[in-house]
N, C-alpha and C positions, 0 to 999 in steps of 0.2 A: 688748248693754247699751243702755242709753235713750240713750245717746248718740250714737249711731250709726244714721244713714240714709239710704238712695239720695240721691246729688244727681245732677246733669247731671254730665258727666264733665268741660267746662271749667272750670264751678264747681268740683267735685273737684281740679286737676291746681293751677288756681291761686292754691288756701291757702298754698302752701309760697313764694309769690312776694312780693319787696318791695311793700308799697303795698297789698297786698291787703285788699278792700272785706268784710268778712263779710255787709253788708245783702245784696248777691245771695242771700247761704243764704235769706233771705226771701223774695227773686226766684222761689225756686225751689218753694216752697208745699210741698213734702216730699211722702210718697206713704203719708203714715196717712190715719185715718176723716176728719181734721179739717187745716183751714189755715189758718193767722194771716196776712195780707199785711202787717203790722206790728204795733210794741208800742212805746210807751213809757212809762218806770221810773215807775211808781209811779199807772198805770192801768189798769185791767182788760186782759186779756187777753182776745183776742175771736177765738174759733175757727167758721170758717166749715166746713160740709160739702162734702169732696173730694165731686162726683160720679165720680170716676173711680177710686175707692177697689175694691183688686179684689174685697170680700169684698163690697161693695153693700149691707152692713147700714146702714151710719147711716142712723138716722130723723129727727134733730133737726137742723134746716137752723143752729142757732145754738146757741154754748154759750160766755156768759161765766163768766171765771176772776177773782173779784177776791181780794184779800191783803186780810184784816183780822188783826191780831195779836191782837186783844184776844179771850178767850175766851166772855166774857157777850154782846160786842155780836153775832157769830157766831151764835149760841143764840136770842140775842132774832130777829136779823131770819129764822132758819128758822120760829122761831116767828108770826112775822108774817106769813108768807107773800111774803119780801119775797126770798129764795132757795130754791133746790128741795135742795140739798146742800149738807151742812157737813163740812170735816174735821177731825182734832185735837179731835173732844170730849173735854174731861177725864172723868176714869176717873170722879170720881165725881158725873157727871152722866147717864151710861150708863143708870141703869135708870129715874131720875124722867123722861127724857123720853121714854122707851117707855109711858110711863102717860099722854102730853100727846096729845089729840085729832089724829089723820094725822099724827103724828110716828112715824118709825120709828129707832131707835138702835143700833148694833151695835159688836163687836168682830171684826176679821180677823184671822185668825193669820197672820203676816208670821214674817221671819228678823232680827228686831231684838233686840237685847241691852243693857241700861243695867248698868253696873259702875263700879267705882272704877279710878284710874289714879293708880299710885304711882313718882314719880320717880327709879329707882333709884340714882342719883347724889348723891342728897341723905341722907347719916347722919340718923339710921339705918336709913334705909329700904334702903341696902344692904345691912345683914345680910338673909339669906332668914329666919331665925327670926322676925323681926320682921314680915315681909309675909306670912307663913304664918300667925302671931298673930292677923293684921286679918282675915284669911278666916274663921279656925274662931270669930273673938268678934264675925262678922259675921250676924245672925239672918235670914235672907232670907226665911223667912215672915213675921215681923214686918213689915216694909218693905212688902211684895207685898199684905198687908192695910191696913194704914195706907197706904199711898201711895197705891197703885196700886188699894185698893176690892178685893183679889180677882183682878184681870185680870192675873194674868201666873203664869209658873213659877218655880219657883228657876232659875237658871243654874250647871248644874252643868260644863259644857263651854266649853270655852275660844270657840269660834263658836257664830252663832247654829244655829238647830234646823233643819237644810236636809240637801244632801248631803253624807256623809262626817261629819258631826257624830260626836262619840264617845259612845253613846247607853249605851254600860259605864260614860262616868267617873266615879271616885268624887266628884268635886267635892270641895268643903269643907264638909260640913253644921256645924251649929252646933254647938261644945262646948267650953264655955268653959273647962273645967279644962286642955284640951289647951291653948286659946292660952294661957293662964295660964302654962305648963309649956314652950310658948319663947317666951313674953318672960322668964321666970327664967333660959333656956339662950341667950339675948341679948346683945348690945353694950349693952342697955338695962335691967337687969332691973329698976329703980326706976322706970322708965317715963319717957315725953318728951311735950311737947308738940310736936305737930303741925298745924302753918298748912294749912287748907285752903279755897282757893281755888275761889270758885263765880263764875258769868254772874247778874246780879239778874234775870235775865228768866224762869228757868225755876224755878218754883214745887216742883216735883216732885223734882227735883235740890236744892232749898231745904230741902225737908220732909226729904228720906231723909239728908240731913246730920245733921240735926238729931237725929234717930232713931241714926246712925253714934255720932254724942258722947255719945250715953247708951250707947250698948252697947259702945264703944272704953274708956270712962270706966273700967268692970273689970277692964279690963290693964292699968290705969298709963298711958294715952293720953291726953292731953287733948288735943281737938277744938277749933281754932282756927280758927273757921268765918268768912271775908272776903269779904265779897260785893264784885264791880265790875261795872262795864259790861261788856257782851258782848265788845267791842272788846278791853279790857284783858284777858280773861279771857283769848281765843284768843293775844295776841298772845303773853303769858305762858307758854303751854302750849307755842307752837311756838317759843319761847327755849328750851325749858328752865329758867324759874326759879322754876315753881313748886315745893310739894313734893308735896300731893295732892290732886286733884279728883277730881268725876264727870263722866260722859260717856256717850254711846250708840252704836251701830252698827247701820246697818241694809243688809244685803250686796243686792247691784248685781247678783249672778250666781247662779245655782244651783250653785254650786261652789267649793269652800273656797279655789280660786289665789286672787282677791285679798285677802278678808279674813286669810290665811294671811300673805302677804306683808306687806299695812299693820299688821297687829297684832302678828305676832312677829318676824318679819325685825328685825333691829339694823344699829346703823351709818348715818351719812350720807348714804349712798348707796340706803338704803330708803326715802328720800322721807318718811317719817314718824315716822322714832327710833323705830319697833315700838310704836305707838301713842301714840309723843309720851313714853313714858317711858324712855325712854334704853337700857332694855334690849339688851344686842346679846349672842347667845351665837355665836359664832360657829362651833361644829359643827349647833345648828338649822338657822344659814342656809344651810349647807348640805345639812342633811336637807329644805330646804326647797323648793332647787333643784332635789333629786334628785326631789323630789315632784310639780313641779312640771312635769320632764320624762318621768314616765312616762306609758305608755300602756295597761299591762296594768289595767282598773280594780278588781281584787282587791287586788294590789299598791298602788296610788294608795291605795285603801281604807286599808289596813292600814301604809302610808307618813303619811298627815297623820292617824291615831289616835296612832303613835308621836310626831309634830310637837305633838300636842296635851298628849297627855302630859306631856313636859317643860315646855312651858310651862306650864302647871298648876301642876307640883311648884317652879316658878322663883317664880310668886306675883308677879308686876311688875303684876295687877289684882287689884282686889276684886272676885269674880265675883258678881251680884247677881241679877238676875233677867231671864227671855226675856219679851219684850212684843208685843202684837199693834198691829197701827191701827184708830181707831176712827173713825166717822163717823154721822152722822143723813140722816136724808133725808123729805121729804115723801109722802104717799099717793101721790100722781100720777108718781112717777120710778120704774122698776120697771127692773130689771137691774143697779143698780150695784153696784160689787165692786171691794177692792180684794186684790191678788192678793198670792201669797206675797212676793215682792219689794216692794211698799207703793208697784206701779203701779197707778193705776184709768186707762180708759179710757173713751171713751162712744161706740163706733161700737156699741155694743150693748144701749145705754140706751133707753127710750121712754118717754114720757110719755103720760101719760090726761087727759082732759081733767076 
């Protein structure tokens, strides 16, 4: 996982000790293509070339990293020639800047997933009738064109599209007489309003709300859309007191153990209430366990398809749609990529002059 790298082994042994300095990990320069000998918040990141790197591909003796949030000023200065890469271009700016002189724009198919997260604690989103509802009167094409311009799939599986993914599941395709048909077999059948709480910063998550309240609106749902700061949003979600927002995932491993464990795993002791919705079935977690300790990979196979399964029919998301990463880049940058996991690296980039 990216978070894990050789260090010296005294650096190593004395993390676990009182007093312990983390700037040493700095000390230690890491043993990828590139080395930062410091950083501080809210400055570029400035990666110098390991020459002792054992693959000996870096070409580029320098590669700064700066953080800009804003998605025009990003755009503008690739435009200007003022950066060679950009990431995070919004979907739909993808193809006008494939038309902009030595500008190149793409989409990477990555293991990411955007869905809805519904509180199960909160009436009445604890009937399953009722989360089953939000799925089948949820249009995921609609969304995946209007949001997203095109660039994404339905999400018919519980994880993203990686290994072990359930690539039989029926998902929830759209069919509104079905939700129509349990919210009448409901705790609700006159319908409820529903507070759903969004971050004002992500635009995308803004829009597909907006699009949820018109197509929830035919079940009797009303869409009680509250925008806050980032801050209040997160701190809300890991209380538990919201009732339903959106959210994304994008897995860390080629392999369904954690996204398995942070999403459906339940109880306090999962470190994330199975994706912050309260959800806890407790024979999953331990189909989840079992899953997690086999070794035979047929069995594993056919162990978290049945884990997905149930979660599926349980409904504690709105499954919405599989997203790739995107990014732009100048004529002169030639190799860059960013891999199924939505790592890029540059010991394998070069530039033309």
């Amino acid at each position: 996982m990216f978070p894990a790298w050789i260090m010296q082994a005294d650096m190593a042994t004395a993390t676990d000790q009182p007093g312990y300095d983390d700037s040493l990990a700095w000390a230690s320069r890491g043993t990828g293509g590139y080395y930062t000998t410091s950083w501080k918040k809210g400055d570029p990141v400035i990666l110098h070339r390991n020459p002792y790197y054992w693959k000996t591909t870096p070409a580029i003796d320098e590669v700064d990293i700066e953080s800009i949030p804003d998605d025009n000023t990003r755009i503008l200065k690739l435009q200007g020639g003022e950066t060679d890469v950009v990431d995070f271009v919004p979907f739909n700016q993808i193809d006008a800047l494939n038309t902009f002189p030595g500008i190149h724009a793409g989409l990477f198919p990555i293991q990411q997933t955007t869905f809805g997260m519904l509180n199960v604690t909160m009436p009445p989103l604890d009937d399953i009738n009722v989360r089953q509802a939000l799925n089948y009167a949820t249009d995921k094409d609609a969304i995946i064109k209007s949001v997203y311009f095109g660039q994404g799939q339905p999400m018919n599986a519980p994880i993203p599209l990686g290994t072990y993914v359930d690539k039989e599941s029926p998902g929830y395709p759209f069919d509104l007489a079905k939700a129509q048909a349990l919210m009448a077999a409901s705790s609700v059948p006159n319908g409820f309003t529903l507070p759903m709480l969004l971050a004002n910063n992500n635009q995308d998550r803004i829009n597909t709300a907006i699009i949820l309240k018109d197509e929830w609106s035919k079940i009797g749902v009303n869409v009680d859309i509250q925008q806050v700061d980032n801050a209040t949003w997160r701190a809300a979600r890991t209380a538990g007191t919201y009732n339903a927002t959106l959210s994304a995932w994008t897995n860390d491993m080629n392999d369904p153990t954690e996204i398995v464990n942070y999403e459906m795993r339940g109880g306090p002791g999962s470190g994330s209430f199975a994706y912050w919705t309260r959800y806890n079935n407790p024979q999953l977690n331990e189909q989840i366990t079992q899953a997690d300790l086999e070794q035979d990979p047929a069995r594993r196979e056919a162990a978290y398809i049945a884990i997905q399964r149930q979660f599926l029919n349980d409904a504690a998301l709105v499954f919405i749609a599989n997203l790739g990463a995107t990014a732009a880049w100048g004529d002169r940058v030639h190799g860059f990529l960013i891999d199924g996991l939505s790592y890029y690296r540059f010991e394998d980039v070069t530039l033309s002059n």
